[in-house]
N, C-alpha and C positions, 0 to 999 in steps of 0.2 A: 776571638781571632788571634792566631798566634802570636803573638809579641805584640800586638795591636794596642797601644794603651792610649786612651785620649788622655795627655797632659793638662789641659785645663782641667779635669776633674781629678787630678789629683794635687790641685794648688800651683799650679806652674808655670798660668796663662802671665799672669803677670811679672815674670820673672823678663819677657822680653828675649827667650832664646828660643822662640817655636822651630826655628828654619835651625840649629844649630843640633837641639834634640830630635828631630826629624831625621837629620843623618845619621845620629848616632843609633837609632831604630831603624833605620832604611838602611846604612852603610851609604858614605859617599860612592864607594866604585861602584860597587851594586847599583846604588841609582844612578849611575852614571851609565850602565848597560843597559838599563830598562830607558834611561833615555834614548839611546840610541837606538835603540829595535823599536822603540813609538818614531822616532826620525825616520828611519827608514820605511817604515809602513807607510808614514805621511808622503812619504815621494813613490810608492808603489814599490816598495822591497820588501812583500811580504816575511816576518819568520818567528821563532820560538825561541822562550827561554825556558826552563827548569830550574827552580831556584830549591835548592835542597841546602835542608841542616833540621838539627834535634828542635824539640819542641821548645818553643819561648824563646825561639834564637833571633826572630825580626824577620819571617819568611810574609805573614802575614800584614806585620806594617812594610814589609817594602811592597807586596800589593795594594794596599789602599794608598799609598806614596804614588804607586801606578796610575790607580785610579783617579788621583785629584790631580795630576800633568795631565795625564789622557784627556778628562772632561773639560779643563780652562782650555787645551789646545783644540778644539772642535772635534773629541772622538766620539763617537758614539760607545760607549762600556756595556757587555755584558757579563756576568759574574755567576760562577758556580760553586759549590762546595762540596765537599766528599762527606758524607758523614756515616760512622764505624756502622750503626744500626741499619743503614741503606744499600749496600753490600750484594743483597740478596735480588733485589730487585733491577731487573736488566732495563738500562737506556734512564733509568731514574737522573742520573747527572747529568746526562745528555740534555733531558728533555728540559733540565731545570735552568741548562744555558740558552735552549735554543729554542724555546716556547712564544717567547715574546716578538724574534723573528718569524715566524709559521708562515704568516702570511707573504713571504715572499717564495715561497715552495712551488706556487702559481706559476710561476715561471719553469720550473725547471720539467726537465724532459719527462715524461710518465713513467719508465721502469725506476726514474728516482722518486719522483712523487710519490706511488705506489711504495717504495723501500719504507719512503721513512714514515709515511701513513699507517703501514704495517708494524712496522717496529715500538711506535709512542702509541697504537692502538686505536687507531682512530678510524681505519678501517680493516675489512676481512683481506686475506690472500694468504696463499704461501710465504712460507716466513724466508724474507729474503737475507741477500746474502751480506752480513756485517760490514761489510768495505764497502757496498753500495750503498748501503746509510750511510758511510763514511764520505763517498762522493757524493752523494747529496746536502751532508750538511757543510762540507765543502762547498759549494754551489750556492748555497742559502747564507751564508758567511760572506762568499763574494759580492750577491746582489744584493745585500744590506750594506755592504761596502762602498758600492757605488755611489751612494748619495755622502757621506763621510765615511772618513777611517774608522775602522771597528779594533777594539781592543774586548777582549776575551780573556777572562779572570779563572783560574780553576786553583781552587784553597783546598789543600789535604787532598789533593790528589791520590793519595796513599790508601783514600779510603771509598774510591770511586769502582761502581758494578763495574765487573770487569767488562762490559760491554762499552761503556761509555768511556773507559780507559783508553783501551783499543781503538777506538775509533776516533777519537777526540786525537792520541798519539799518530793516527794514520793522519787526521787531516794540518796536524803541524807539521807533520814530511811533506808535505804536496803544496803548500801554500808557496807561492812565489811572488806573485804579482797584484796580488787581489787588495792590498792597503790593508791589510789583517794582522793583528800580534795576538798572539797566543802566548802567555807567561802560565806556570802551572807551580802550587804552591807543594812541594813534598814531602813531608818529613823523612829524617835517617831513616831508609829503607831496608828490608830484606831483601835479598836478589828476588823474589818473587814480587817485590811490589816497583822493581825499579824496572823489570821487564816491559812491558808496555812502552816505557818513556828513553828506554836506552840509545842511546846514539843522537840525539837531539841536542843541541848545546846547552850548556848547566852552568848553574852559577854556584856553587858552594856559599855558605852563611856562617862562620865561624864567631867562635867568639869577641865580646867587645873587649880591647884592650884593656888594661889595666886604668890610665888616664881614660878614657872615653866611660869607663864605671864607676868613676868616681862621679863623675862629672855627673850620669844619671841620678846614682845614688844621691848627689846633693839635692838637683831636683825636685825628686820624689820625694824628699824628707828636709825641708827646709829647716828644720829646727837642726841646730849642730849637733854631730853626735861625735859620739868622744872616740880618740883615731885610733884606739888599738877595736876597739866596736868595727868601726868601720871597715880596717883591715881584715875583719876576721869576712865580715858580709860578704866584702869584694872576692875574699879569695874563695868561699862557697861556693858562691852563685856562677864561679868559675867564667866569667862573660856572659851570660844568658840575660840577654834583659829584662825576660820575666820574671825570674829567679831574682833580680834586684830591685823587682818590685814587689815582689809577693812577699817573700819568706820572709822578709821582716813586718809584713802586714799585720797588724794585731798584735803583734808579739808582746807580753810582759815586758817593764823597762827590767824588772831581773834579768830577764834571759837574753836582751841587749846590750844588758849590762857585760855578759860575759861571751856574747854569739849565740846567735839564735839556736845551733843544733850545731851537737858534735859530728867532727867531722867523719863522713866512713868512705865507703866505696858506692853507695848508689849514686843510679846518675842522676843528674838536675834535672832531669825531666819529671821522673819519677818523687824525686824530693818535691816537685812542686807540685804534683797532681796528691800528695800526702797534704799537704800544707790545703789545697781547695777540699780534699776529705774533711780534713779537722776542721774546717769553715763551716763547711755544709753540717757536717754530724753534728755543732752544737746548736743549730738550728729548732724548732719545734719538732713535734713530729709531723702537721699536717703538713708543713711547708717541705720537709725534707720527703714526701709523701710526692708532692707536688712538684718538684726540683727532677725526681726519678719518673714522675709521667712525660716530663720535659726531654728529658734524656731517652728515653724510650722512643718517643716519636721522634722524627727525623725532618719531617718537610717543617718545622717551626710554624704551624698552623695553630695560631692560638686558640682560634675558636674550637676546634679540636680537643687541644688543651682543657680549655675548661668542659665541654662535653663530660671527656673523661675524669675530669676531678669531678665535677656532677655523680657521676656513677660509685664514687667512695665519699659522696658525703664532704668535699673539699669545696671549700668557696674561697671566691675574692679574694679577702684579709691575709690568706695565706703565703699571697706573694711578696706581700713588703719585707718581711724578714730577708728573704733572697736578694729582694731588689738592693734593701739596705746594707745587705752584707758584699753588696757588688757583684752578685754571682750570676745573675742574669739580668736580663729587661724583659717585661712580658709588656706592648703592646699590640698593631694587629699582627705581630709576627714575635717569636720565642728566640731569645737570640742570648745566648751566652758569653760570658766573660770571655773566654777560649774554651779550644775544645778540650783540653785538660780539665776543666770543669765537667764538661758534661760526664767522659770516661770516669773521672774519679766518682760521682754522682752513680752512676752505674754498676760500677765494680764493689764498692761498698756496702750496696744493696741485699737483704739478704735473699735466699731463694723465694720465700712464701711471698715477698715484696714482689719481686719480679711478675712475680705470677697473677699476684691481684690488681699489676699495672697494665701486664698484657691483655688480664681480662677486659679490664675496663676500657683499653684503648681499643679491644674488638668487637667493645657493645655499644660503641660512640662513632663504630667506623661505617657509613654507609654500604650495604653489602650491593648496592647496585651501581654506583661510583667507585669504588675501590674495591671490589671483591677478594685481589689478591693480600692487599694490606691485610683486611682482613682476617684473613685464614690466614696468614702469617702470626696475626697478634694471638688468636684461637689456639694456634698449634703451640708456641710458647706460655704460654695459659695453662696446659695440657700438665699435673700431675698423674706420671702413669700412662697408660695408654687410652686414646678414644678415638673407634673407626669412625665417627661421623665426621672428626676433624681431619684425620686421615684421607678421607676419602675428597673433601674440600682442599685439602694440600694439594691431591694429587690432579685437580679438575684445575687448578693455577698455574702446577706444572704445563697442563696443558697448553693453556691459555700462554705460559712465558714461551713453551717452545715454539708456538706457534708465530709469535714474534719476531724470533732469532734469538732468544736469551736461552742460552744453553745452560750456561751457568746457573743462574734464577733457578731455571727449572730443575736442574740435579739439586740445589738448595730443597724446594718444596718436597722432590720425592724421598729425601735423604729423611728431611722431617717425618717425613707422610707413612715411613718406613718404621721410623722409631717407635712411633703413636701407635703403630697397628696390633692391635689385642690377638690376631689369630697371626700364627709361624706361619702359615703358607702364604698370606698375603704379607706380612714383610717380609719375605726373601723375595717374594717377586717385585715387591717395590724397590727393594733395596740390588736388584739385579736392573731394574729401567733407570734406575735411579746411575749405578756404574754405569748402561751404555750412554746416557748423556752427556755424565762425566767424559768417558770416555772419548764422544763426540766433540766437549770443548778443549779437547786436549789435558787435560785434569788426568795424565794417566795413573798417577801413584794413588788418588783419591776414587779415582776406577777400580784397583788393585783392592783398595780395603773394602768397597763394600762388596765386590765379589765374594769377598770372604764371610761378609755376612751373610748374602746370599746362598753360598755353599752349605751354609750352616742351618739351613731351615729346610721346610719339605719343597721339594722344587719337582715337577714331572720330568716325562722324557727328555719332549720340547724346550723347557728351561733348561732342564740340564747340560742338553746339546749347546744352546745358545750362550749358554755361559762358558762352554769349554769355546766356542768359537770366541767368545770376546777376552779369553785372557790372552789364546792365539792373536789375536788383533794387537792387543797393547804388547805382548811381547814382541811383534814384528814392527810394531814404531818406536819400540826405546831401544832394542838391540841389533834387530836383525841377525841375531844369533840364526846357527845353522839346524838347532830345534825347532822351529819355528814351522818348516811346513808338514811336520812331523802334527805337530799340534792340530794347524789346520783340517790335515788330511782326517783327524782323531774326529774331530769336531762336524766333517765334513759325511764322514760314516753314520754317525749319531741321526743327523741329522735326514740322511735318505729315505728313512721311510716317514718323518714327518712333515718334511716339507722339501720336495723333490726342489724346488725353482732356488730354493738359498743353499741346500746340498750341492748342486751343480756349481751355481758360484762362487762357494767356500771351496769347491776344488778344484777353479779357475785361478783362483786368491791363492791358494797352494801352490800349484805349477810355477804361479808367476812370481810367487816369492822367492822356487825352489831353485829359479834362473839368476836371482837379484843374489843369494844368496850365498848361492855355488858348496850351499852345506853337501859334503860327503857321505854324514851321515846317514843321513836320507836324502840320494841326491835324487837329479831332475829324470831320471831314468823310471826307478823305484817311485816316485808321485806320479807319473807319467799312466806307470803302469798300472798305481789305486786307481788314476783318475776313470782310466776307460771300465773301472767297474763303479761307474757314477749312476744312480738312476736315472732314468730317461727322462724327458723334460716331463712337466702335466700338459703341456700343448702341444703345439707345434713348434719347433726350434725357432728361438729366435736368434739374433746374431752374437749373443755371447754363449747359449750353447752351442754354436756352429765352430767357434773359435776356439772351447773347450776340446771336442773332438776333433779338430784339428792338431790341436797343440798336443795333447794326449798322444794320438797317433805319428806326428811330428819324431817326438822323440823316444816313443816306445818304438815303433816300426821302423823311421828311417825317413832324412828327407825327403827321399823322393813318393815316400808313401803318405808322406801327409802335405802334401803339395796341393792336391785336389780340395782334398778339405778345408785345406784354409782360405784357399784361393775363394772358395764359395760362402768361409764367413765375411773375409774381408770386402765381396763385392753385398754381401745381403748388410753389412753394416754400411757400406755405401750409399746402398740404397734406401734404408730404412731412416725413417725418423726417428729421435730422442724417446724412449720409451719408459715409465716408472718402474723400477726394479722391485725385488723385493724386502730389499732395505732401505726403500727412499728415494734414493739417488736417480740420475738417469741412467740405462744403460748406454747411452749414445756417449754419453762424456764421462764412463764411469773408464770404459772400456777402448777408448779412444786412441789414447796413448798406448795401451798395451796392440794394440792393431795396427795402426802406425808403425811404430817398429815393429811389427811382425811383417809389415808388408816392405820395409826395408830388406830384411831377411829373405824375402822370396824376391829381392831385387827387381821388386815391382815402383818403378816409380812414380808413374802417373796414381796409384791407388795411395800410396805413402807422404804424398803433395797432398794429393786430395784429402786426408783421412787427419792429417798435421793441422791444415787447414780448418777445417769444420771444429775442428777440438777448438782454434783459436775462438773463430766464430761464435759458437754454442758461452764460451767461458766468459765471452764480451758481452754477448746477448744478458745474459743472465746476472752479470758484475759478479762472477766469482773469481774474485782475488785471491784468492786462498787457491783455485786450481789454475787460473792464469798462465802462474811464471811457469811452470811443467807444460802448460801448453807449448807458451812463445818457445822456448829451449829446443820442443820439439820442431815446431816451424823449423827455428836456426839452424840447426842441423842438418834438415832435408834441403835449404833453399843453398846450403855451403856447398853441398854436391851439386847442386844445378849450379855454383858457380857466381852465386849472387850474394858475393861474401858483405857487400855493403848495407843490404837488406837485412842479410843473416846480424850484423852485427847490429843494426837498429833494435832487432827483436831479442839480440841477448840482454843490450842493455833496458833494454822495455824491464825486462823480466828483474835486471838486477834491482830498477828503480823499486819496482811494485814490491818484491823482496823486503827491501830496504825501510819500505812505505811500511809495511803490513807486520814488522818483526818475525819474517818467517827466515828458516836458514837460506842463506845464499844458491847459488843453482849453475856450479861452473861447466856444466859440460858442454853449451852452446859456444864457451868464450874458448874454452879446452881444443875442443874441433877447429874451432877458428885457426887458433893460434899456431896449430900444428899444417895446417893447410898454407897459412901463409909463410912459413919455414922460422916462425920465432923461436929459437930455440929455449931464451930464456924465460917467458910466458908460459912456453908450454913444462918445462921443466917444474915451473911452479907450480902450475894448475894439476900436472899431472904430480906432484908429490901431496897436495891437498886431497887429489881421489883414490890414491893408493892410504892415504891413513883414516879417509873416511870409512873402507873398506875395511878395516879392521885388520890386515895380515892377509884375509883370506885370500888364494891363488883360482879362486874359479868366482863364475857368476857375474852378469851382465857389469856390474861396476868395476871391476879387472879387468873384464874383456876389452870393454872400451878402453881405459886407460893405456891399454896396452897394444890396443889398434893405434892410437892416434902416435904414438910413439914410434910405430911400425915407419906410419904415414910422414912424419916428420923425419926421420932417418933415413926413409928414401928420400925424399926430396932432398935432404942435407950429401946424399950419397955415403953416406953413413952403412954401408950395405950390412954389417955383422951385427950392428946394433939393430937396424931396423929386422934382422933373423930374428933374432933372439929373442925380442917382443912381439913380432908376430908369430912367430911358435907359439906362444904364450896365451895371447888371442886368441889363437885356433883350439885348444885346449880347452877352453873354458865350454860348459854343458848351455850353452845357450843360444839365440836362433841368428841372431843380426849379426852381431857387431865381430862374431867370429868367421860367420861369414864373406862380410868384409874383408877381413885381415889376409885372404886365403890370397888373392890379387897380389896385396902386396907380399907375402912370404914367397910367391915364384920369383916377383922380381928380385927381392932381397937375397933370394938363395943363389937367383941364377949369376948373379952380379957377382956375390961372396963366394961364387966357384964351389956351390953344393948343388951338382946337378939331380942329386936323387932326391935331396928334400925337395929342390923345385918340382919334381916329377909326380911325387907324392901328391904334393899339394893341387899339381894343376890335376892330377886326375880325380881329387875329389869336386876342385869346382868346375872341371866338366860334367859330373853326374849332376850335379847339383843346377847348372845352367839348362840341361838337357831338360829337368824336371819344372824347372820355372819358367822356361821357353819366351824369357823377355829379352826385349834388345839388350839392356843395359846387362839381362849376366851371358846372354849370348856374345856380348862385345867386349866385356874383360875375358871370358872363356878364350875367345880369341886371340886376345891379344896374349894370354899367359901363354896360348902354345906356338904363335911367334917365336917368346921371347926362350921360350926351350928348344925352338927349332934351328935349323942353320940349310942356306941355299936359297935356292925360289920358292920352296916351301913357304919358309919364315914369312916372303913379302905378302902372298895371296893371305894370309890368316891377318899380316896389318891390313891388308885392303879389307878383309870382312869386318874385323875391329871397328875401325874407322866407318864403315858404312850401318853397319848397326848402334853403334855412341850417338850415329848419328838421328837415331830414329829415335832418342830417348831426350830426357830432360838434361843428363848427367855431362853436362860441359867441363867438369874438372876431367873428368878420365878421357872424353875426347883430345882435349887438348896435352893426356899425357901421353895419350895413345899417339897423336901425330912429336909428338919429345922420344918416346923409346922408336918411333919408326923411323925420325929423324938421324937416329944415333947408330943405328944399326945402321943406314946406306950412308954413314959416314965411312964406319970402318970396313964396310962395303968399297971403298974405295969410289962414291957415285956422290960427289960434291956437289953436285948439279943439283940434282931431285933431293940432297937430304937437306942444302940450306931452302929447300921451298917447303919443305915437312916443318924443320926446327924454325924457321921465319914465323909460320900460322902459328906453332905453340908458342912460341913467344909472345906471340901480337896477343892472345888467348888467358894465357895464364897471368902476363902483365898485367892485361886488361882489369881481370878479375879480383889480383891480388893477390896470387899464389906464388910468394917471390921465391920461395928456396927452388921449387920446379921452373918457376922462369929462370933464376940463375945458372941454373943447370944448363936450359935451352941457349942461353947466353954464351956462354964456354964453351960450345958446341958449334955454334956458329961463329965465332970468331976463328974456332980451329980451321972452318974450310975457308974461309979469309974474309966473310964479314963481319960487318960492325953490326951489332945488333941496335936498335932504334931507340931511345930513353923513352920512358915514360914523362906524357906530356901532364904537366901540372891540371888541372882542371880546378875553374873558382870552388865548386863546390866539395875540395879539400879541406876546405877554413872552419866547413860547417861540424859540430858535434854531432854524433849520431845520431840524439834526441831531436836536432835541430834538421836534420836530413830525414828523416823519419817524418817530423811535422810539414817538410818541404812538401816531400814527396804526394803524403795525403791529400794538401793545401793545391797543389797542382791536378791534383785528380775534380776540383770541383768542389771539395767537402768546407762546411765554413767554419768559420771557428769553435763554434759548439758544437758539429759533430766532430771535428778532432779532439774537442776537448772530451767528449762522453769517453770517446775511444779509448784516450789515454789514461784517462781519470784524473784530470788536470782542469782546471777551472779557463773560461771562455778567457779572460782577461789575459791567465799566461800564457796562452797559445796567442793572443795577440801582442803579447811581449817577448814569448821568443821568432815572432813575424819578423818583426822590427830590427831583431838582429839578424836575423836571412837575409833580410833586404839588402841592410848593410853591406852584409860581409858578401854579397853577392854582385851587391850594383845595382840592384834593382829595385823600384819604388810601389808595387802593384802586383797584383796575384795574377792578372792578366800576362806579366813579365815572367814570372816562376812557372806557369804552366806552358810557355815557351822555350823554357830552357830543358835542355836533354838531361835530368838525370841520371845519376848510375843506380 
C-alpha cells in the first residue's frame, strides 16, 4: 500500500505517538480534507477527491486514514485497487468495488439492470453503452447509501482498465446528494493516465518536511544514529516516507556509516523499487519463483497462488522467506508490501521466468470460470507464435466486446495478432484489432496497427476497409480538408464489395466534405463521385435516400435536390432504428445529419421532429457519448421556435453530460443562444472558440455557422455592415443549413447598410430556394426579404404574407421580427397608429422569449412614436438554475423522481434535493403546487 506502513511493526507502538506519526503519513491538511468530504457526505453532500503524488509519498496511508474515520463514524467502506497486470481486462476495478453491493441492482430500472449485468458478465445482450453502467453503478452506490453513508476507496487508480476509470470518473461528477465519497489514490501521472480523472477536485501529496522526517526517521529506527548518517538519509529519501523507511532497511552499518547510496538523479520512486529488487533478488530461488507468481496474478487469490506454485513444483515453505523479509503476506488473500514491490518483483523477472509463470497461472486458471484470464495467461506463455492460442485471444475479444470493453478487446486481438503463425491471419487480426482501437478512441494505437496490417497479405475487402479506417481516424484527430478525399478513395474500393458500407462511406464523405469546407476536394467534386455510388442491395432505405439527395443537392442545385431529400427526410420519419452495416443504428447514426438537413429545406415541423427522436433514441439506449450532439441539436431547433428557456436547459444538459463523461465541450447550442439574445460579449467568445476550432478554414458547416450567428447578432445589435460582412461569409460556405439561414439576414443587413444590389442578390436566391421548399417558414422569410427591398403598398402586402405564413409554422423568433421590421417600416411610413400595434406584439414577443437586442430594437421604436414600451415582469421562476427548471418542468409533467433521474442520469435522491430547492426558491411546498404554476 503506498506509504502505508503499520508502525507497530516496526517497534513504534510503544513509543506513544500513534496519532502524531499518523499525520505525519496522512498529512494533517490532507486529512483534514478527507475529513471534510466524509462531513459532507454524512449530511448528504455527496463528492470526490484525487489524491495525487509519486510513489511512497502517503497517498495510500492517507486512505486507510480514510478508512478507519469513515468505519468508527458509521460508513459503510468499499475499497478497490488498480493493479499494472489488470489493465487489460475491462470492468475488472469496477467490479472488484461494486460486487459486494450487486444485490441492491434489484432496484434499479431494467435498461440499468440489464447495463451492468452485461458489462461484469453475468448475463447475455448487446453490449451496452459505458456511461449507462456509469448510471447504474451510480444508482447502486445511492441505494447502498440509503441505509449508511458509503465511502468508496480506489488505490493506484493509475493502474485501473480503462473502463472502470471512465466510469468510476463519470460517477464522481454526478454524485450530489446521495451520502457518497469517492477518494481515488493516483500516482504522478502521465496526461494519458490523469485524463479519466481530470477536472475533479485534487489534492496534491508533496513531500514531508525536513522536521516531520526526522521525526519519522527516529521512529522507524529507535537506536540513535549518528547525525551526519541521518542528514545524508533525510536529504535522499527527499520527503517520501517510504524512502525513509526502506532504503535504509537492511542496509550494512558500513554503508550507514557513510549514507546508504550515493547520491544521483534517479527518482525516489525508482530508488525504492531498486532497494525492494535487491530484497527480493537475494531471496532463494523457489521463493523469488513464488513472489513473481504473486506479481503476475492480479486478483490476490491465494488459492490460485498456490495452484500455480503446485504446477512448478513450489510449495508452502517457500513463502516465509518473503513473509520474513516483509515483502508480502500470503494468507486467504496475496497482499503486498506496496505496489513498488510487486512491479519491482516483475521487472526483474527474466523472460523464460515470465513465461513459465504465465504458463502455470493458465493451467491453474479454470477455463469455464475465467476463460478470458486464461487465454490471457496462454497468450503471454506464448514463445514465438501459436494459432490455437491465437485463435482463444481472439474468441475473448469477443466475449470483452461483447460487454462494452473496447479496450480489453483491442488488448486480446493485438495479442491474438502477434501469436499468429500465418501473415494473412495477422494482418487481419491486427486490422480488427485497429478498428476497436479505433472504436475506443485509442486513435494513434489505431494508426500503428494499421501499419501492421498493411503489411501483410490483406484482400480486396480488407484492403478497402483499412483505407476507410485511416479515413475515419484521420477525420477525428484533424479534420483536415484530405479527408473526404480518403473517404471517397475508400468508398470506391469498396463498391463492388459491399454495396450497403460503399453507400455509407460516401454519405460519410459528403458530410465531412460540408464540415470541412476542404477546397481541395470540395463538397461539389464528392457530390459528384458520390452520384456514381452503387445502388443499394435492396431497397433504399433512409440513409441511401438522404445520400441521393444530398449528392444531387449540391451537384444539380437546390432546387433539384429538394424532392429528394424531402422523401429521405420523411421515410426516416417514418422508419424505425434500423442495424447498419457497421453496427450502429441507422436511425441515430444519421439523425443529426437529417435534422440539420431539414433545417436547410426550412422545414420545421420535420427538423423538431427529427431533433427530437435523436434525443429520444440516445436517452432510450443511455448513450452518453451521443447525447450531448443530440441535446445541442434540440437547443437549436427549440431557439428558433422561440423557447430559449427550454433551449438553454438542453444546452446545459449537454454541457453537464460533456463534463461528466470527459468528452470535449459542445458550444454551438449556448453560441446560438447567446447571439439571439443580443449578448454581445458571450457570443464574441463562443464565437472566437469556433472560429479556432475550425482551424483557419473559411468554408464548411463550422464557419458557416459561426458566421451566421454573427450575421444574427449584428442585426439585432443594428450593427448593419458587421452583420454584411459575416453573413456574406455564411452564404459562401459549400454547405446546406446554416448558409441558408444567413441569406434572411444578408437582405436585411444589406438593405439597412444601403447595398441594395447585394440585398437583391440575396433575396433572389432565397426566393428560388423558398419556391423549391414550399414551407411556411421559407415562404414567410422569402416574404418578408422582398418587403424589406421593396418600397409603397407593395412592401406592406408581402409584410401581411410574411406575417401570415410565420404564422403557420413553429418559428416565433422571425414572426416576431417580421411584426419589428413591419413595425419600423410604417413608422417611417409616417403611420404611428398601426406601427406602435406591429412594434407593441414584437416587443411583447421577443421580450417574452428572451431575444433582448431585437426587443431593444423594438423598444426605440416605439418610444419614437411616443410610447413607453412595458418592462419585463420578473417571474419567480428567474431564481431557478437551468438544471433546476429543467427538473421543474419534467417534475410538473407528472414524472417522479426516478424517471427524472433515469432521464438526467442523476441519481433519485438528487432530484429530490434539487426539489427542495424549487420549492424554496419558488414558494411552494408540493409537486401538486409546481404543476400549477405556468412555466416558461
Amino acid at each position: 500500500m503506498g506509504g502505508s506502513v503499520s508502525l507497530a511493526s516496526t517497534g513504534t507502538a510503544g513509543l506513544g505517538r500513534g496519532a502524531e506519526l499518523a499525520d505525519l503519513l496522512g498529512r494533517r491538511a490532507a486529512r483534514k480534507a478527507v475529513g471534510q468530504l466524509l462531513a459532507g457526505a454524512r449530511a448528504g453532500r455527496s463528492g470526490a477527491l484525487v489524491v495525487r503524488g509519486e510513489a511512497g509519498i502517503g497517498k495510500s496511508a492517507l486512505l486507510d486514514d480514510a478508512r478507519s474515520s469513515a468505519t468508527s463514524s458509521g460508513f459503510r467502506v468499499r475499497h478497490s485497487a488498480g493493479v499494472e497486470a489488470e489493465t487489460h481486462f475491462a470492468f475488472a476495478g469496477l467490479h472488484q468495488l461494486c460486487a459486494p453491493l450487486l444485490d441492491r441492482a434489484s432496484a434499479l430500472p431494467d435498461p440499468q439492470q440489464t447495463a451492468l449485468g452485461v458489462a461484469f458478465g453475468l448475463r447475455g445482450g448487446p453490449a451496452p453503452d459505458r456511461f449507462l453502467v456509469g448510471l447504474a453503478v451510480l444508482n447502486v452506490l445511492a441505494e447502498a447509501a440509503e441505509e449508511s453513508p458509503l465511502l468508496c476507496l480506489v488505490d493506484d487508480a493509475q493502474w485501473l482498465d480503462e473502463a472502470s476509470a471512465q466510469i468510476l470518473a463519470f460517477v464522481a461528477r454526478r454524485v450530489a446528494a446521495e451520502r457518497v465519497a469517492l477518494v481515488f489514490g493516483l500516482r504522478d501521472p502521465s496526461e494519458s493516465d490523469l485524463r479519466p480523472f481530470a477536472g475533479l477536485p485534487d489534492l496534491r501529496l508533496d513531500g514531508l518536511t525536513e522536521t516531520d522526517a526526522r521525526t519519522l526517521l527516529a521512529a522507524r529506527f529507535p537506536t540513535p544514529l549518528d547525525d551526519e548518517v541521518r542528514d545524508r538519509i533525510v536529504a535522499e529519501a527527499r520527503g517520501n516516507p517510504l524512502a525513509l523507511l526502506e532504503l535504509p532497511r537492511g542496509a550494512p552499518p558500513a554503508q550507514l556509516a557513510g549514507g546508504f547510496e550515493p547520491p544521483d538523479v534517479v527518482s525516489v520512486p525508482r530508488r525504492i523499487e531498486d532497494a525492494f529488487r535487491l530484497r527480493s533478488g537475494s531471496l532463494v530461488a523457489e521463493t523469488q519463483l513464488l513472489l513473481l507468481i504473486a506479481a503476475t496474478e492480479p486478483t490476490g487469490d491465494a488459492a490460485l497462488l498456490w495452484r500455480a506454485a503446485g504446477q512448478l513444483g513450489i510449495g508452502p515453505e517457500a513463502a516465509g522467506p518473503a513473509e520474513a523479509a516483509g515483502l508480502v503476506e500470503i494468507d486467504t488473500r496475496v497482499r503486498f508490501r506496496h505496489p513498488l514491490v510487486r512491479s519491482a518483483v516483475y521487472r526483474a523477472a527474466t523472460p523464460p521466468d515470465h513465461r513459465r509463470v504465465h504458463g502455470a497461472l493458465a493451467a491453474a486458471t479454470d477455463p469455464q470460470v475465467d476463460p478470458d484470464r486464461r487465454a490471457w495467461h496462454r497468450g503471454q506463455a506464448v514463445l514465438g507464435t501459436d494459432e490455437e492460442v491465437a485463435a482463444e485471444l481472439e474468441r475473448s475479444a469477443g466475449r470483452a466486446r461483447a460487454r462494452g470493453g473496447l479496450a480489453a478487446a483491442a488488448a486480446f486481438l493485438q495479442r491474438a495478432a502477434e501469436l499468429s503463425p500465418e501473415p494473412a491471419d495477422r494482418a487481419s487480426r491486427a486490422l480488427a484489432a485497429a478498428h476497436t482501437k479505433y472504436e475506443a478512441g485509442a486513435f494513434e494505437a489505431a494508426t500503428e496497427l494499421l501499419a501492421i496490417a498493411a503489411g501483410g497479405p490483406l484482400d480486396t475487402r480488407q484492403r478497402a476497409r483499412l483505407r476507410l479506417l485511416h479515413a475515419r481516424i484521420a477525420f477525428h484527430r484533424t479534420h483536415d480538408s484530405d479527408v473526404p478525399e480518403m473517404l471517397l478513395d475508400a468508398a470506391r474500393k469498396l463498391g463492388p464489395l459491399d454495396p450497403a458500407l460503399s453507400r455509407e462511406t460516401y454519405l460519410h464523405a459528403l458530410d465531412a466534405a460540408t464540415i470541412t469546407g476542404g477546397r481541395e476536394r470540395g463538397v461539389l467534386e464528392v457530390a459528384e463521385a458520390a452520384r456514381d455510388a452503387p445502388p443499394p442491395p435492396g431497397p433504399p432505405g433512409p440513409a441511401d435516400l438522404l445520400l441521393d439527395g444530398l449528392a444531387t443537392t449540391f451537384s444539380k442545385g437546390y432546387e433539384a435536390g429538394v424532392p429528394d431529400l424531402r422523401r429521405a427526410l420523411e421515410a426516416l420519419r417514418d422508419d424505425e432504428p434500423q442495424t447498419g452495416p457497421t453496427g450502429d443504428a441507422d436511425g441515430r447514426r444519421w439523425l443529426w445529419l437529417a435534422s440539420r438537413t431539414a433545417a436547410g429545406l426550412f422545414d420545421d415541423e420535420l427538423s423538431y421532429l427529427l431533433a427530437a427522436r435523436n434525443v429520444r433514441l440516445a436517452r432510450e439506449a443511455g448513450a452518453l457519448a451521443a447525447l450531448p450532439a443530440a441535446l445541442v441539436l434540440l437547443s437549436t431547433t427549440l431557439t428558433f421556435t422561440g423557447e430559449f428557456a427550454h433551449a438553454t436547459e438542453l444546452a446545459a444538459e449537454a454541457d453537464e453530460i460533456t463534463q461528466a463523461t470527459g468528452a470535449a465541450p459542445l458550444g454551438y447550442g449556448r453560441l446560438l443562444l447567446a447571439a439571439w439574445r443580443g449578448d454581445r460579449a458571450e457570443t464574441a467568445e463562443l464565437h472566437a472558440a469556433s472560429v479556432e476550432e475550425s482551424a483557419g478554414r473559411r468554408d464548411g458547416t463550422e464557419v458557416a455557422f459561426a458566421q451566421y450567428v454573427m450575421s444574427l447578432l449584428c442585426n439585432g445589435l443594428g450593427d448593419y455592415p458587421a452583420a454584411q460582412d459575416a453573413a456574406v461569409l455564411a452564404c459562401e460556405a459549400h454547405e446546406l443549413t446554416h448558409s441558408n439561414l444567413a441569406l434572411p439576414e444578408l437582405v436585411e443587413a444589406a438593405t439597412r447598410a444601403g447595398q441594395p444590389e447585394r440585398a437583391t442578390a440575396a433575396l433572389r436566391q432565397l426566393s428560388s430556394r423558398a419556391k423549391a421548399s414550399g414551407t411556411p417558414w421559407a415562404l414567410g422569410l422569402a416574404a418578408r426579404s422582398r418587403a424589406l427591398t421593396t418600397t409603397g403598398p407593395a412592401a406592406e402586402e408581402h409584410y401581411h404574407e410574411a406575417i401570415e405564413r410565420l404564422r403557420q409554422c413553429r418559428i416565433a423568433t422571425h414572426l416576431a421580427r417580421t411584426h419589428l421590421v413591419y413595425g419600423e417600416w410604417l413608422r417611417r411610413e409616417g403611420r404611428r397608429q398601426d406601427a406602435r400595434e406591429q412594434l407593441r406584439t414584437a416587443h411583447d414577443q421577443l421580450t417574452d422569449m428572451g431575444a433582448e437586442a431585437f426587443a431593444a430594437r423594438a423598444a426605440r421604436e416605439l418610444r419614437a412614436t411616443g410610447e413607453h414600451p412595458r418592462s419585463r415582469t420578473a417571474q419567480p421562476t428567474d431564481a431557478l438554475t437551468a438544471q433546476e427548471l429543467h427538473i421543474a418542468r419534467l417534475v410538473a409533467t407528472g414524472a417522479t423522481s426516478r424517471e427524472v433521474a433515469e432521464r438526467l442520469f442523476l441519481s433519485p435522491r438528487t432530484i429530490e434535493a434539487h426539489l427542495r430547492n424549487i420549492f424554496r426558491k419558488l414558494g411552494i411546498s408540493s409537486r401538486r403546487q409546481l404543476r400549477e404554476l405556468r412555466l416558461p
